[in-house]
Each structure stands twice: as C-alpha cells, then as structure tokens.
C-alpha positions, -999 to 999 in steps of 0.1 A, spaced: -819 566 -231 -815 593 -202 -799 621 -211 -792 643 -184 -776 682 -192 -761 693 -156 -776 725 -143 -748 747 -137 -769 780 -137 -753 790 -169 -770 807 -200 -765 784 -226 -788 752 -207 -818 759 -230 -801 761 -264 -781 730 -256 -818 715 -245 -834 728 -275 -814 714 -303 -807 678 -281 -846 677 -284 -848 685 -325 -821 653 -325 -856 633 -314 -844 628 -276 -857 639 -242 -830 658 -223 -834 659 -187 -817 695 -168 -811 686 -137 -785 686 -109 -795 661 -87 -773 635 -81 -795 600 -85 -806 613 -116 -769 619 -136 -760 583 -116 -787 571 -138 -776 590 -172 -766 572 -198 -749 606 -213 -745 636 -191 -735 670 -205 -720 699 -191 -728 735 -205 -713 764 -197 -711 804 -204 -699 823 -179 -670 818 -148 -653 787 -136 -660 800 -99 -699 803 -104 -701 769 -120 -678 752 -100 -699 763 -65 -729 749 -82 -713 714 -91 -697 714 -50 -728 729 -37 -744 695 -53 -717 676 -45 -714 663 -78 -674 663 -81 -670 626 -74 -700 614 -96 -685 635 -124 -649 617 -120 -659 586 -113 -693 582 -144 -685 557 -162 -705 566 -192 -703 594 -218 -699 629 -208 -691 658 -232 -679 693 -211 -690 722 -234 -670 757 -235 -669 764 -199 -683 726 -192 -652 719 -212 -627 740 -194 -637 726 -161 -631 688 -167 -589 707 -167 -572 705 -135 -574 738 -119 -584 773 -143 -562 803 -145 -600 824 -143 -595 851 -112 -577 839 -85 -566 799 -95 -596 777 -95 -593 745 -85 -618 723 -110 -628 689 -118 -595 673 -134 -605 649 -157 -572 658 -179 -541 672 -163 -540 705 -178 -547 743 -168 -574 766 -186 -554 795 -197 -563 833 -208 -563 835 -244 -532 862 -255 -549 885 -280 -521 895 -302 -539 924 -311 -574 904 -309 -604 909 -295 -607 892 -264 -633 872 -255 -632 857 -295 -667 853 -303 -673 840 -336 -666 812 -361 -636 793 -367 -619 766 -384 -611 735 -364 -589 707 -375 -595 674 -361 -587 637 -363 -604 617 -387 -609 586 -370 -625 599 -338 -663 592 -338 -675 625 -326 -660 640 -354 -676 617 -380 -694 629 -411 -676 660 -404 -648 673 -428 -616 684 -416 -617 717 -415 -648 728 -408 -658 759 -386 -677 760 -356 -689 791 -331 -667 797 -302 -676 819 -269 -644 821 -246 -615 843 -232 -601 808 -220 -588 781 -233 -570 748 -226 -536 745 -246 -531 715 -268 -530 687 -242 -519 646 -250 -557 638 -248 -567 667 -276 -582 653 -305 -589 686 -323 -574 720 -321 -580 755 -335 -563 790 -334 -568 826 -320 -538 840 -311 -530 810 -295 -534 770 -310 -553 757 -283 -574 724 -277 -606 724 -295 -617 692 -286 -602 663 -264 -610 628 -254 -601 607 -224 -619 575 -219 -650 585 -217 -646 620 -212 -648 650 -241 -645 687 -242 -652 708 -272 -642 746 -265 -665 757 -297 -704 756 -287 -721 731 -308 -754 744 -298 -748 769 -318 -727 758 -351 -756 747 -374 -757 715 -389 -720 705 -380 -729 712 -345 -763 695 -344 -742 661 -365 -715 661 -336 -745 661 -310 -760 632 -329 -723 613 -328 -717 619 -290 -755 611 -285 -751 578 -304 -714 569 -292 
C-alpha cells in the first residue's frame, strides 16, 4: 500500500512519518503530483498558517488532485482546517473546500490562545476511525483555529468554543487534535484510517 504524507513545509511531517512507520508501513513525503495520484491514502499535516500551506499545495498544483482523490485522505490540524472552504487566518484565505465551512479564531473566554494541550473529544461510536476508541477520550491539540461544528462533523470538543474535532465526508476526514502526538489513542486512530 502507498501511503503518501503531502509535503506542505510544515513542522509536524516527521512525527506524522515516524509513528506511520512504528504502525509497520512505508510513508512516502512527497508533493509531487504522480505520486499522491498513485496513493492509496494521502495525508495532510499541518502546524503553522493556512497562507504558507496553501502556496505550497498551488505552487504544486495539487488543488484539483486533492478534490477530485478518490481514496482516503485524513487533513490533520492545519491539514484539517484547509479541506474548509476559505480560513478566517489573516486576511480571508481561500482553501481547498472539501466541506462548506469557514476556519474560525478560537474566542478565549479568558483562555490561552493558541490551546495547546490535551482534551476530551466526544465522538460517534459507529465511525471506523474512531474504533477501539472510547468516547471520551483525550487527545493533544495545537491550534488558534478551528472549524465550528459542521453537518459532516463526526466528533467535537470544547475550548471556549464547541468546535469540530473530527469530520467525514466521503472519503475525506479532518481531526483538529494531532494524532501524532496523542499516544496510543492517536497511534490506534492512525491504524483505523490506515486500514479503512
């Protein structure tokens, strides 16, 4: 199986690589565009801003083979963010729109902004990515953005805000938490997108 994690220049590529690999796979990084027509699951890290990532992916030209792959793909954080219509990041940034929502600036309430740190996610039961995982679990999040709970989500979480932690759309998924870095319950929901 060819597993392809897009190089979007972000900082997070290696970890995402590292624990893929530990699953017993051979992640390819890569950008160019005969090699993700050729995945059989792509996935799409990201730390850092919509703008940067979003250059990379158009400087590529890699829009169109995102919309149009027809086989597993799972946006994480950032990668996550940009499969939303358009981010609220800067100036408006027009992004991939795989779902037909906006990424939004967390409101802090009195939080820290960016949330960095562990938190409880709720999800649905019967969706495969989250099998073997109890409702309820917490996973590590990164972000100052955040897509609000959309008719595609499948999980969602607080901070201020209850946002989308997760969604699903054909063969499309986000997760907003980084499950490179969520121990074992992030390494098992690897293994279930890995094996969908």
């Amino acid at each position: 199986m060819l597993i392809v994690i897009l190089n979007t220049g972000c900082a997070n590529i290696y970890s995402v690589k590292t624990i893929i690999h530990k699953l017993g796979y051979k992640p390819i990084v890569s950008s160019d565009y005969n090699t993700i027509l050729n995945a059989d699951k792509l996935l799409i890290p990201g730390i850092g801003t919509a703008s940067l990532v979003m250059n990379n992916v158009k400087t590529y030209m890699l829009v169109n083979i995102i919309k149009a792959f027809p086989k597993p793909i799972l946006g994480i954080c950032l990668g996550m963010q940009l499969l939303s219509l358009s981010s609220k990041e800067g100036l408006s940034i027009k992004t991939i729109g795989i779902i037909n929502n906006q990424t939004e600036q967390l409101s802090n309430y009195g939080k820290h902004i960016p949330h960095i740190g562990w938190n409880k996610v709720i999800h649905q039961n019967k969706d495969l990515l989250f099998k073997s995982i109890e409702n309820g679990s917490y996973f590590y999040f990164v972000h100052s953005y955040s897509v609000p709970l959309c008719i595609s989500n499948i999980a969602s979480s607080i901070y201020g805000d209850l946002y989308t932690a997760a969604f699903k759309i054909n063969s499309f998924f986000g997760v907003q938490f980084h499950p490179e870095r969520s121990g074992i319950l992030g390494k098992q929901l690897l293994r279930n997108f890995l094996e969908l």
